[in-house]
Phi, psi and omega in degrees: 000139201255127207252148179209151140255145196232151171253116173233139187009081184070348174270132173266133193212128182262140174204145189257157189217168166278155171310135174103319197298333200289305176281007174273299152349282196300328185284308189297348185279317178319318194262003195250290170345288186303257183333358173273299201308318176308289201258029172312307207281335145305343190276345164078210190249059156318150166278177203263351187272358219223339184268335200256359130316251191343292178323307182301308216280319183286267200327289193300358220223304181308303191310298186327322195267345206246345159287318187309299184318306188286351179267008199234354156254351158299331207280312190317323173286343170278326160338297184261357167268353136335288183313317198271344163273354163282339152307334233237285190307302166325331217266323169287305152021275218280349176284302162292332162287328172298335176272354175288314188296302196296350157260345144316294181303333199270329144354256182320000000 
C-alpha cells in the first residue's frame, strides 16, 4: 500500500492508497481542493470540518446530476437504436420491392 501526502485547502494530509493508485489520488484530492477553494470565500467562517462536508456534499450533488444525465442519455441511445433498427428494416423493405419491380420490368 502506497502512502502519498495530498494538499486540500492549504492543509497537508498522509493517506494510503493501492499500489498504481497514487495519481488517481492526487486528482480527487485536486478536485476536493478546487471545490474547497470556490466555495471558502463565500462560506463566512466556517470551520475546516464543516467546509470540506459542504465541499463533498456540492461533489455528490454534481455526481448525482452527471448519474442522471448519463442515465437519460443510454436511454436516448436505446431510442435510437430502435429508430434505426426499424429504419434498417423499412430500408429492406423498400429495397426488396425495387427489386421485385425491376425484374418485373426486366421480365416484360
Amino acid at each position: 500500500m502506497a502512502q502519498l501526502t495530498i494538499e486540500v485547502n492549504g492543509k497537508s494530509y498522509v493517506v494510503g492508497c493501492e499500489d498504481g493508485q497514487e495519481d488517481h489520488l492526487r486528482s480527487l484530492a485536486a478536485l476536493i481542493d478546487a471545490k474547497m477553494r470556490e466555495m471558502a470565500p463565500g462560506a463566512g467562517q466556517l470551520g475546516e470540518t464543516r467546509l470540506m462536508l459542504l465541499g463533498a456534499l456540492m461533489i455528490a450533488d454534481e455526481r448525482g446530476d452527471a448519474k442522471a444525465e448519463l442515465s437519460a442519455a443510454q436511454a436516448r441511445i436505446g431510442e435510437l437504436e430502435e429508430e434505426l433498427a426499424r429504419a434498417d428494416v423499412r430500408a429492406a423493405a423498400a429495397l426488396e420491392a425495387a427489386a421485385q419491380k425491376l425484374e418485373a420490368m426486366a421480365a416484360a
